[in-house]
N, C-alpha and C positions, 0 to 999 in steps of 0.2 A: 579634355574631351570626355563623353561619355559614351559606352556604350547604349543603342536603344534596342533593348530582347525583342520590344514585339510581345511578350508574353499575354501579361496578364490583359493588357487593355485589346489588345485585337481580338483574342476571344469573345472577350465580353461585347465588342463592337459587332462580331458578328455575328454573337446571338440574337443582341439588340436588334439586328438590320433583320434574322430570320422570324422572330417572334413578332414585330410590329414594320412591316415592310413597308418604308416610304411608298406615296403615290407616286413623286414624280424623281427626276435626278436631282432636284434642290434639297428633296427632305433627305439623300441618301448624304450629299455633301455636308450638309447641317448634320445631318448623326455624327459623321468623321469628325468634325469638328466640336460637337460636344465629347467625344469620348478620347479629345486626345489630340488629334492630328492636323495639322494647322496649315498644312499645303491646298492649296487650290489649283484647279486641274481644268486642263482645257476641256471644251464642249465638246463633244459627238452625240449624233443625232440617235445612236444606239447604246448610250450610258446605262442607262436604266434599262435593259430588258439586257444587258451581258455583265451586269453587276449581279440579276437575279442570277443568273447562269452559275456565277461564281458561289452563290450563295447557295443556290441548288447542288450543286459539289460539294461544298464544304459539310452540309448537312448529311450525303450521303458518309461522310466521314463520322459526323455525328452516331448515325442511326447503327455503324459497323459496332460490333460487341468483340470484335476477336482483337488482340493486341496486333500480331503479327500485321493482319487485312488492314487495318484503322494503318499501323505506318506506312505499308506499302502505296496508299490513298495518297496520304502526306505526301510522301515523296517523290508519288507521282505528278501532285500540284507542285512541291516546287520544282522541280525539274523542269515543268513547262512555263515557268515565270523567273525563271533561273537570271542570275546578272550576277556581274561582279561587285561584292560589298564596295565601297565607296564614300568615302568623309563626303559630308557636307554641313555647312553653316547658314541656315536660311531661318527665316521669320523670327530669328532672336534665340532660338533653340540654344546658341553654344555647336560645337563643333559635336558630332554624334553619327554613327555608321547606319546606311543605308544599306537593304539588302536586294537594290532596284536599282533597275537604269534612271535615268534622269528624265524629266521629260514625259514618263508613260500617261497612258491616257487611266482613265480612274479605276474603271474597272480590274486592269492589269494590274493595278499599282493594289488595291485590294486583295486581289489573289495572292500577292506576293506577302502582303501584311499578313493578314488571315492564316496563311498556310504554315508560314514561318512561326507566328506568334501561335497556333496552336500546337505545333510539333515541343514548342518551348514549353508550353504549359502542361503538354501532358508528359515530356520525359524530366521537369522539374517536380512537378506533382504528382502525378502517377498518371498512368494509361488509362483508369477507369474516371477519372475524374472531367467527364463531361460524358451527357447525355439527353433523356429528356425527360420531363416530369414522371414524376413517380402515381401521381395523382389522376386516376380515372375521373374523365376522357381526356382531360388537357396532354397537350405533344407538345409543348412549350421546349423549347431549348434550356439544359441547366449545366451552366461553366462552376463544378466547384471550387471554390476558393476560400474554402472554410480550412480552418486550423487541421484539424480532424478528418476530414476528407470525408464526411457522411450529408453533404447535402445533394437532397434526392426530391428537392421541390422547388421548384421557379419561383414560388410565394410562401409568406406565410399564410395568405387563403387557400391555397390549394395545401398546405403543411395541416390546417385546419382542419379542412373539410375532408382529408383522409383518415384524420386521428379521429372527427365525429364519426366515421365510416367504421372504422376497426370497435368504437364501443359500442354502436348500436349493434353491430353482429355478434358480439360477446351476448348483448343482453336478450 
């Protein structure tokens, strides 16, 4: 059996889904599926506009600067997406712990991903280790995951076009 944290890859999955927001519920399931997650999830006709929802939440957890505010956010999403962890063995995975009900509809099962995997990644990494571009105008979402804990740019264009910014002001 293996544990699955949730960590690193849900964050990343939902910066991905905040920084380049599918059109429709296909391109949001195809994201989950490139970044990892390999369940497929019944239809409802409100998928895609309560996944934004989710997404709109989690950003607001983004945008918080304060340690203490940013957990209480946390913990106020998983409380509302709350289950009992749970073995399961599906699509080949190996036997690995769910932190969801079985069953849930996508969006649900997202908030429970998201919320769990970023609470892991920021008290495994640190509290300040996500935010968003450092780089005027871009608001880009940036999950770091650097050794060092100093990335503070979505790109190296936008890592670029700040450092052209700081010498042309020098000169």
């Amino acid at each position: 059996m293996h544990l699955n944290p949730y960590g690193e890859y849900a964050v990343l999955l939902a910066a991905s889904l905040a920084n380049d927001w599918p059109d429709d519920r296909a391109g949001i399931e195809e994201r989950t599926i490139e970044r990892g997650m390999t369940m497929r999830f019944p239809v409802a006709s409100d998928d895609h506009a309560q996944t934004r929802a989710v997404i709109d939440d989690w950003l607001r957890v983004v945008d918080e600067s304060d340690p203490a505010a940013r957990a209480a956010m946390l913990n106020a999403q998983m409380a509302a997406v709350a289950a009992f962890p749970r073995l399961t063995d599906h699509d080949g995975e190996g036997w690995h712990l769910h932190y969801r009900d079985s069953d849930e509809a996508l969006p649900r099962v997202l908030a429970a991903v998201i919320s769990v995997g970023t609470s892991l990644h920021l008290v495994t990494r640190g509290m300040d280790r996500l935010g968003r571009c450092a780089s005027e105008p871009c608001d880009r979402v940036v999950v770091d995951v650097t050794r060092n804990g100093r990335q503070r740019y979505c790109s190296v264009r936008c890592a670029n076009r700040a450092a052209v910014r700081r010498h042309r002001a020098r000169g």
